[in-house]
C-alpha positions in Angstrom: 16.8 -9.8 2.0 13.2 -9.7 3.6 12.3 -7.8 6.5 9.4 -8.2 8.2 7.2 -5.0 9.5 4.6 -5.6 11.9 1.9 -2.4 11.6 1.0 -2.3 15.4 -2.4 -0.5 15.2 -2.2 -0.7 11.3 0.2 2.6 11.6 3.2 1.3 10.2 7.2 2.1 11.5 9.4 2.0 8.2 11.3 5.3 8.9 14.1 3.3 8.7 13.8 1.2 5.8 12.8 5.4 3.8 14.0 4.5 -0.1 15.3 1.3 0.7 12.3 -1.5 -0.1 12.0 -3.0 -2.9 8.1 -4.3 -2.1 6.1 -3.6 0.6 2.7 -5.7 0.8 -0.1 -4.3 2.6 -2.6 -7.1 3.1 -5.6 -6.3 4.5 -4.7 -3.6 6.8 -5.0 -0.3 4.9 -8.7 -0.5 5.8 -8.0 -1.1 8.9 -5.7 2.0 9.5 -6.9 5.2 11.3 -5.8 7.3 8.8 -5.1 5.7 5.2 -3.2 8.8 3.7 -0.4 8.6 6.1 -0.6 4.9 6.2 -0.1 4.8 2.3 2.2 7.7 2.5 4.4 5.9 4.9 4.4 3.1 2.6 5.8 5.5 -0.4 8.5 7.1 1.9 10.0 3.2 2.4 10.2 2.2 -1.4 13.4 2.8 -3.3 12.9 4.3 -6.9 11.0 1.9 -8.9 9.7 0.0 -5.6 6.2 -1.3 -5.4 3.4 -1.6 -3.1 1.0 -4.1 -3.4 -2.0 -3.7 -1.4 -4.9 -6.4 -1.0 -8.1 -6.1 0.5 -10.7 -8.5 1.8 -13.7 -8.5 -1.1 -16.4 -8.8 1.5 -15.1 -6.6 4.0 -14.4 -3.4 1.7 -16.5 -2.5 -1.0 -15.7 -1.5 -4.8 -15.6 2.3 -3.5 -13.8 2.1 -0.4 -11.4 0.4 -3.2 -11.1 3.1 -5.1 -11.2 5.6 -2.6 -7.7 3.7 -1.6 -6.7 3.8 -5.1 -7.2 7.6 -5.5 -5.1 8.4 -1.5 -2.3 6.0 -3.0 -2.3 8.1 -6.5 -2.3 11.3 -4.5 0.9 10.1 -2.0 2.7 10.3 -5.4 2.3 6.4 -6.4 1.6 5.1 -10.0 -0.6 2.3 -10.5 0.5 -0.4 -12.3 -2.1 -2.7 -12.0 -6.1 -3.3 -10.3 -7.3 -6.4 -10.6 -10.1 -8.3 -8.9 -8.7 -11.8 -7.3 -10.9 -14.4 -5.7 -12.3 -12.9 -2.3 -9.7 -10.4 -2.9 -9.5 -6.4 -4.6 -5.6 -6.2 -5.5 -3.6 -2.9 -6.8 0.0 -3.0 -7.4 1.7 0.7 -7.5 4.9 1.7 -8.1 7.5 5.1 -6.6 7.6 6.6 -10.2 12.1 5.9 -10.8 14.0 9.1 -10.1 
């Protein structure tokens, strides 16, 4: 099944999806969120063991270290990353809720 969460004010509402998602795709709104950590955080709490998030931002609107600033908040809500890749006009990360 797919459900759809709308971030109003980029501060998403997935309380009550916590452990259940398998994927949740955050495209182009983490830099867009007051405060990343409990964006990304948020985004931990609704993935099920083994769940990812993928999270895309714009290329020309955040730069290489506000990437990786990302990167290192996701790593320290407790996510794994799985994969950075550069995509066309796009920075792209996939990270995973370690199983367990």
């Amino acid at each position: 099944m797919i459900e759809i969460e709308p971030a109003p004010g980029a501060r998403p509402d997935l309380e009550d999806l916590a452990g259940q998602a398998g994927v949740v795709l955050a495209a182009h709104v983490v830099h867009e969120a007051e405060h990343p950590r409990r964006f990304l955080a948020s985004c931990h709490a609704a993935l099920g063991p083994g769940g990812r998030l993928l999270v895309l931002e714009p290329d020309g609107h955040v730069s290489p270290e506000e990437f990786e600033a990302t990167r290192r908040v996701a790593l320290g809500c407790g996510l794994v990353e799985e994969q950075t890749r550069h995509l066309s006009k796009s920075r792209m990360m996939v990270l995973a809720r370690p199983p367990g």
